[in-house]
N, CA, C and O atoms as a GROMACS GRO file, in nm:
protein
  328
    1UNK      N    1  13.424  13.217  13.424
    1UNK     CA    2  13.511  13.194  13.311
    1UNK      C    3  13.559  13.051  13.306
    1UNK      O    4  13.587  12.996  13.199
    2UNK      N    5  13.569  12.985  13.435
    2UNK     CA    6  13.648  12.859  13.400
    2UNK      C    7  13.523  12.766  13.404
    2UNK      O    8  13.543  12.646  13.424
    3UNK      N    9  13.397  12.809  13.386
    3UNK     CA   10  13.277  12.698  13.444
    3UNK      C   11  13.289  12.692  13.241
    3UNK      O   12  13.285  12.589  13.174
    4UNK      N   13  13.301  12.827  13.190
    4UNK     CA   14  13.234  12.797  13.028
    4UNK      C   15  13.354  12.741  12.934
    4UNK      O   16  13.346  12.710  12.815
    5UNK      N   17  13.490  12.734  13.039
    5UNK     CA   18  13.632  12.658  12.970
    5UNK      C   19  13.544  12.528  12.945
    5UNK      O   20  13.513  12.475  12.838
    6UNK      N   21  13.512  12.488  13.083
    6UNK     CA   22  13.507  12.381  13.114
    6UNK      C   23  13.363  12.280  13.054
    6UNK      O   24  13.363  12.158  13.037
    7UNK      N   25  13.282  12.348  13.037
    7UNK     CA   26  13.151  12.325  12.958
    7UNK      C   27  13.200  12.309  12.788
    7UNK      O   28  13.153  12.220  12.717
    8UNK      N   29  13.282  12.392  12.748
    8UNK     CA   30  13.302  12.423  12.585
    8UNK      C   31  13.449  12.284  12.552
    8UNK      O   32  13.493  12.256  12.440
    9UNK      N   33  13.491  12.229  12.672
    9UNK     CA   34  13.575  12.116  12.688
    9UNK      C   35  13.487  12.000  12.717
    9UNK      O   36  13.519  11.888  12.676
   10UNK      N   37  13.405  12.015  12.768
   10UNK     CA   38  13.325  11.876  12.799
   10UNK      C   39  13.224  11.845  12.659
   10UNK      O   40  13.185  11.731  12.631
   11UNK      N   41  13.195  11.950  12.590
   11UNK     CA   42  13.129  11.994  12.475
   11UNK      C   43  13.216  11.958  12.337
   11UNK      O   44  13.157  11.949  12.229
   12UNK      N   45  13.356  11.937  12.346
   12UNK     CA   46  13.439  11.924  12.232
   12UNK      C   47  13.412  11.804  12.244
   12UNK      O   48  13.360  11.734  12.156
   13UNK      N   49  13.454  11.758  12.385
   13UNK     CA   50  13.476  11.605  12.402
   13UNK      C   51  13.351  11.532  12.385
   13UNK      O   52  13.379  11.413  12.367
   14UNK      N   53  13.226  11.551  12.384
   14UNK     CA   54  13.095  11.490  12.333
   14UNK      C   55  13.115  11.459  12.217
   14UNK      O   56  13.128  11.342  12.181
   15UNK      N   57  13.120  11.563  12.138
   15UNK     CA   58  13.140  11.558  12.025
   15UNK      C   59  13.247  11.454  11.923
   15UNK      O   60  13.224  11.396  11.817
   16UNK      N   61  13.349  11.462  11.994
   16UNK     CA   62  13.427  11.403  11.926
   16UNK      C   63  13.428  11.233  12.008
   16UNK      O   64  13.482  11.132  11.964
   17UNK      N   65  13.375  11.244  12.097
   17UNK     CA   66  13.288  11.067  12.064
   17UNK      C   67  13.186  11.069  12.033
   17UNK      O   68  13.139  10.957  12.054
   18UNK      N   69  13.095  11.152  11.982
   18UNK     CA   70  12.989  11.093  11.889
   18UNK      C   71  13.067  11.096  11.758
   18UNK      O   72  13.029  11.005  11.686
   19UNK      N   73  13.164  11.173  11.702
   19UNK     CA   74  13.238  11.122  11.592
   19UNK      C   75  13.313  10.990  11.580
   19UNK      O   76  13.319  10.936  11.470
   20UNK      N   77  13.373  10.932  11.694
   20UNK     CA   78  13.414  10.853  11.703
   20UNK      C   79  13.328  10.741  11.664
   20UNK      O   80  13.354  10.667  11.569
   21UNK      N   81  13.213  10.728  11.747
   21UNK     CA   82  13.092  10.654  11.779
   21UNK      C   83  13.054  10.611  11.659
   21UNK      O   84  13.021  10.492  11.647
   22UNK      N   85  13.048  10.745  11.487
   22UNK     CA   86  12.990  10.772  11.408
   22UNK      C   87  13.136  10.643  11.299
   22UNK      O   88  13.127  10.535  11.242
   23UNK      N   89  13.215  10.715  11.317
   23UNK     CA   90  13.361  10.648  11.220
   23UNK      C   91  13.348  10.512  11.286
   23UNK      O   92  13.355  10.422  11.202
   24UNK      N   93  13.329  10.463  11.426
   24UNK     CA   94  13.303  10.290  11.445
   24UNK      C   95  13.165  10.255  11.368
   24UNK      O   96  13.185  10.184  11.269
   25UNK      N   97  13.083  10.276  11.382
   25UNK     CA   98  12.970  10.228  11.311
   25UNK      C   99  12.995  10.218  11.140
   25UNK      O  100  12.990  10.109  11.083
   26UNK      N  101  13.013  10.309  11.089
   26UNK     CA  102  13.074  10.308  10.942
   26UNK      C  103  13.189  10.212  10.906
   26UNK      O  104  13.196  10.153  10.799
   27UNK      N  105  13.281  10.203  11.008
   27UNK     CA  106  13.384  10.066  10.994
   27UNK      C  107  13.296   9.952  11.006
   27UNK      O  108  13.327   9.859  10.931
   28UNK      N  109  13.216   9.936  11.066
   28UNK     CA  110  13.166   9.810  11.031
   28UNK      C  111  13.084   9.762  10.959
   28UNK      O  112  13.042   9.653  10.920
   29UNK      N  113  13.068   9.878  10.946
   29UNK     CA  114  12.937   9.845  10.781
   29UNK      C  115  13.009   9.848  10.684
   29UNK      O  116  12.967   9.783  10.588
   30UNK      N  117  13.153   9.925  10.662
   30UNK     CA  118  13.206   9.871  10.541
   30UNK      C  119  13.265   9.720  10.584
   30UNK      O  120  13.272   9.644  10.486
   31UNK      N  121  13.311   9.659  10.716
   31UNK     CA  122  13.345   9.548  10.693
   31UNK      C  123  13.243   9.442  10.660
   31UNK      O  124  13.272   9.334  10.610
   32UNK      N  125  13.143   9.475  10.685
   32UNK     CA  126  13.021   9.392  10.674
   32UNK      C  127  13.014   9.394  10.500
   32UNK      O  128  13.004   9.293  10.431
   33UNK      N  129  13.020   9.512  10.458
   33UNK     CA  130  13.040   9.538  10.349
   33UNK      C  131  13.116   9.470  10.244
   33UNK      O  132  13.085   9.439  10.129
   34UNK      N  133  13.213   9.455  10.305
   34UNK     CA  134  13.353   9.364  10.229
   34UNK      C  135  13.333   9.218  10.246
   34UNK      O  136  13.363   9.142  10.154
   35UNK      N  137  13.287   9.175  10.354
   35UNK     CA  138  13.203   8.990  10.388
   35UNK      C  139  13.160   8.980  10.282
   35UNK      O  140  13.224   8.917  10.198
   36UNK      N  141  13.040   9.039  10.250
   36UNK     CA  142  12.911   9.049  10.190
   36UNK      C  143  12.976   9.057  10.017
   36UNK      O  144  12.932   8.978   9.933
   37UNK      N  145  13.070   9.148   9.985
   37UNK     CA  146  13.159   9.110   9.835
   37UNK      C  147  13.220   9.005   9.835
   37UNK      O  148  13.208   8.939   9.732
   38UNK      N  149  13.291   8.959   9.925
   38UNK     CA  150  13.372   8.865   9.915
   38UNK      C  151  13.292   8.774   9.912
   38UNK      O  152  13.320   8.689   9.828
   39UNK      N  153  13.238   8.763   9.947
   39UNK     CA  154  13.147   8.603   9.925
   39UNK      C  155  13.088   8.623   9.829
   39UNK      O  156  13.070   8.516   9.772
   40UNK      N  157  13.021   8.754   9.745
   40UNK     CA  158  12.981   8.757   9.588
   40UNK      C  159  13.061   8.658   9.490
   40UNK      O  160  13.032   8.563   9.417
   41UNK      N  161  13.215   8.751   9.539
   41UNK     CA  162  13.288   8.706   9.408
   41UNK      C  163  13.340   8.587   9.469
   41UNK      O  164  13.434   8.564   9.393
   42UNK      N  165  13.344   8.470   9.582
   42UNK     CA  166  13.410   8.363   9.566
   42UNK      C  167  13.263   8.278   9.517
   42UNK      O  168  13.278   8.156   9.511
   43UNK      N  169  13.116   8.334   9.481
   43UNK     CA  170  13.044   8.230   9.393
   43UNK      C  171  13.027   8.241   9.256
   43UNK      O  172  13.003   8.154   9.172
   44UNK      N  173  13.049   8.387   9.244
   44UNK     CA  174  13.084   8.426   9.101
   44UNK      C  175  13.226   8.316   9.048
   44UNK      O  176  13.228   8.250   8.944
   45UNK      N  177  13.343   8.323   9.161
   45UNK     CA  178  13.450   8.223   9.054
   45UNK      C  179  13.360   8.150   9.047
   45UNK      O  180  13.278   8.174   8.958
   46UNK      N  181  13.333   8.016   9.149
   46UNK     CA  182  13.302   7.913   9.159
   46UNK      C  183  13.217   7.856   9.019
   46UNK      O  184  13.215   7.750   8.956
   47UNK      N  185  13.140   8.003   9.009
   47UNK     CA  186  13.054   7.934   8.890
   47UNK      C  187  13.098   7.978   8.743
   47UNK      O  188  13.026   7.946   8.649
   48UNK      N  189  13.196   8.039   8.725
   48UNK     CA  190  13.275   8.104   8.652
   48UNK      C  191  13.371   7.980   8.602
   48UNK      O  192  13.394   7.957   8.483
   49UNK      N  193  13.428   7.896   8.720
   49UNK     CA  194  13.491   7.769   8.694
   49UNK      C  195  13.462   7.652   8.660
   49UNK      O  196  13.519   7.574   8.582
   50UNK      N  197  13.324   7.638   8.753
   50UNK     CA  198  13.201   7.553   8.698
   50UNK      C  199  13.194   7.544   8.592
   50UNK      O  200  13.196   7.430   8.547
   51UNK      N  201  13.181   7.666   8.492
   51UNK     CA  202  13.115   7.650   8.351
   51UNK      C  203  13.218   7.652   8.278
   51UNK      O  204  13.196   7.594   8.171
   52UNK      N  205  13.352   7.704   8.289
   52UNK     CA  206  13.476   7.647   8.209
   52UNK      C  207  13.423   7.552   8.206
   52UNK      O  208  13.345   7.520   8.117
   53UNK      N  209  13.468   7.453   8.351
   53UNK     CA  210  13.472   7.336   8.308
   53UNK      C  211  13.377   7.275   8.260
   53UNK      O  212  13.440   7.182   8.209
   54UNK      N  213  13.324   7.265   8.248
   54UNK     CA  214  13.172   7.242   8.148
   54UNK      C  215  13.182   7.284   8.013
   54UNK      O  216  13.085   7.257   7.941
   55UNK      N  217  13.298   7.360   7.952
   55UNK     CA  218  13.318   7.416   7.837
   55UNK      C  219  13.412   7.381   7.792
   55UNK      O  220  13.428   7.392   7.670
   56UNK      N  221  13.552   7.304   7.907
   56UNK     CA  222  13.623   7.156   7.845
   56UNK      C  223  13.578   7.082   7.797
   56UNK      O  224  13.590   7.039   7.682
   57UNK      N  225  13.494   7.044   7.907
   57UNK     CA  226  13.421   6.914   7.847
   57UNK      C  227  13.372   6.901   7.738
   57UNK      O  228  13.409   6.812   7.662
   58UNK      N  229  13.274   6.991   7.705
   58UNK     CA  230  13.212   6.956   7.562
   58UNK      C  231  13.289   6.982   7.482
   58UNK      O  232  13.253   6.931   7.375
   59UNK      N  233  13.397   7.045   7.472
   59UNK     CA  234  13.520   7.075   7.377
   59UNK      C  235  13.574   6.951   7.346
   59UNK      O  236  13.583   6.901   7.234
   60UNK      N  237  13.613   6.898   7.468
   60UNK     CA  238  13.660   6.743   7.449
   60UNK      C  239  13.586   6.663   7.374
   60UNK      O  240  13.622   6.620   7.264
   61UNK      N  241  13.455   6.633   7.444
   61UNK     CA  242  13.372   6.579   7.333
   61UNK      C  243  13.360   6.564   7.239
   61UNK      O  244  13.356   6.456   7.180
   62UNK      N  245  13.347   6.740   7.169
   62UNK     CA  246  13.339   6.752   6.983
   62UNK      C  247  13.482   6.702   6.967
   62UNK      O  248  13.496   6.616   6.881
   63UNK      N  249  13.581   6.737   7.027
   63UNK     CA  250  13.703   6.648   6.979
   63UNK      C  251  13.754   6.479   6.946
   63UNK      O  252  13.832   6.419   6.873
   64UNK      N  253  13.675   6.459   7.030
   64UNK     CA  254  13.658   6.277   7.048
   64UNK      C  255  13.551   6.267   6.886
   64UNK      O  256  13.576   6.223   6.774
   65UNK      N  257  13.454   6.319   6.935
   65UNK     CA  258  13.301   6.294   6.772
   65UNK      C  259  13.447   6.356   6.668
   65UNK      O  260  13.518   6.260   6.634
   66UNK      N  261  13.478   6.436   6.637
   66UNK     CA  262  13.541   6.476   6.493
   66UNK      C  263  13.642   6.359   6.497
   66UNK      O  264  13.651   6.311   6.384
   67UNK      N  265  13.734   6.284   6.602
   67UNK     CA  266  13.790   6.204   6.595
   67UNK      C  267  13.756   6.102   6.554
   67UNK      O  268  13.849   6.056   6.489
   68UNK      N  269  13.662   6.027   6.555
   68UNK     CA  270  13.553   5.931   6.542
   68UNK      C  271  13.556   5.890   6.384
   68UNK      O  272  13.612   5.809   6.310
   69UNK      N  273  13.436   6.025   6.379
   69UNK     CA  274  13.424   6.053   6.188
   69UNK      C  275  13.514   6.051   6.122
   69UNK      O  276  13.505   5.981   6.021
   70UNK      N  277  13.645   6.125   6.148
   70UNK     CA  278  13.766   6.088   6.057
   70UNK      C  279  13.783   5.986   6.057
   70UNK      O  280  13.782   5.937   5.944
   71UNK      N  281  13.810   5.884   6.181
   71UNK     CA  282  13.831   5.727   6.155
   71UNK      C  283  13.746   5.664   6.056
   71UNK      O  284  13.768   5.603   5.951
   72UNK      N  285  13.647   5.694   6.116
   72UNK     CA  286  13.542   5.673   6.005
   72UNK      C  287  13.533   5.653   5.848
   72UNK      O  288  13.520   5.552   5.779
   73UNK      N  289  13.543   5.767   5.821
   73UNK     CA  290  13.582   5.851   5.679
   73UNK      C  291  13.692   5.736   5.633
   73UNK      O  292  13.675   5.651   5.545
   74UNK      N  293  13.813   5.756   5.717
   74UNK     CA  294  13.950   5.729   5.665
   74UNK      C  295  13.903   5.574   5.611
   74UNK      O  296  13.925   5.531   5.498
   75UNK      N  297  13.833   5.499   5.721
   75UNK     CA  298  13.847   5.330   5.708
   75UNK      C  299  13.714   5.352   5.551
   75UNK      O  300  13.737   5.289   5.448
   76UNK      N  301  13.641   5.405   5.557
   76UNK     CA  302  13.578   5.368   5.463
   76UNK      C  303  13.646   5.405   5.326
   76UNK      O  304  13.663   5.323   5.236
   77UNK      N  305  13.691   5.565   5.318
   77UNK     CA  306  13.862   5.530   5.178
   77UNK      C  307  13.926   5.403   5.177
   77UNK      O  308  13.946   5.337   5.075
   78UNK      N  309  13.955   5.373   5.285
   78UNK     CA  310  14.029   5.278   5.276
   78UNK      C  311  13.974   5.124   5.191
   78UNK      O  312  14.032   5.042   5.120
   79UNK      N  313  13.824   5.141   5.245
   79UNK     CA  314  13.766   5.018   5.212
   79UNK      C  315  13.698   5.011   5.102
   79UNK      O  316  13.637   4.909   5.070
   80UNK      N  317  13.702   5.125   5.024
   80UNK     CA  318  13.689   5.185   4.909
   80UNK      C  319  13.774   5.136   4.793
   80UNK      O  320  13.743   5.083   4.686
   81UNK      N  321  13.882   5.167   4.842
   81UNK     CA  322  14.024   5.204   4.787
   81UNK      C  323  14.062   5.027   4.695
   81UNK      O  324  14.113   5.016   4.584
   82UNK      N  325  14.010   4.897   4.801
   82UNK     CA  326  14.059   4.814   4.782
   82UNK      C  327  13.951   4.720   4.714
   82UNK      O  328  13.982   4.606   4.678
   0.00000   0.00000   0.00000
């Protein structure tokens, strides 16, 4: 009686480090997991910011050109005018 205590105790306890064994391996594949996103999304900003800025810029640009042409425009009324 105490040989099959003792077998059905040594038998829990297998078990519950191969569960253990099982829940460490899975922790690290989700941390590996989470590396592996996190570095997705810090190139996703990067290029996310990249192309803003790249979408100032040419904003600026057409702002400077429409600035331009109005001067433009304006001096030639003007030179019109007189």
């Amino acid at each position: 009686m105490r040989s099959a205590l003792e077998l059905a105790q040594r038998e829990a306890d297998d078990r519950l480090q191969a569960e253990r064994a099982q829940a460490s391996a899975e922790a690290e594949q989700l941390k590996a997991m989470i590396v592996g996103l996190r570095q997705e999304l810090e190139v996703q900003q990067e290029t996310h910011a990249e192309a803003l800025q790249q979408q100032k810029q040419q904003a600026a640009d057409e702002v400077r050109q429409l600035q331009a042409t109005i001067r433009a425009i304006r001096d030639e009324l003007d030179a019109n005018r007189r």
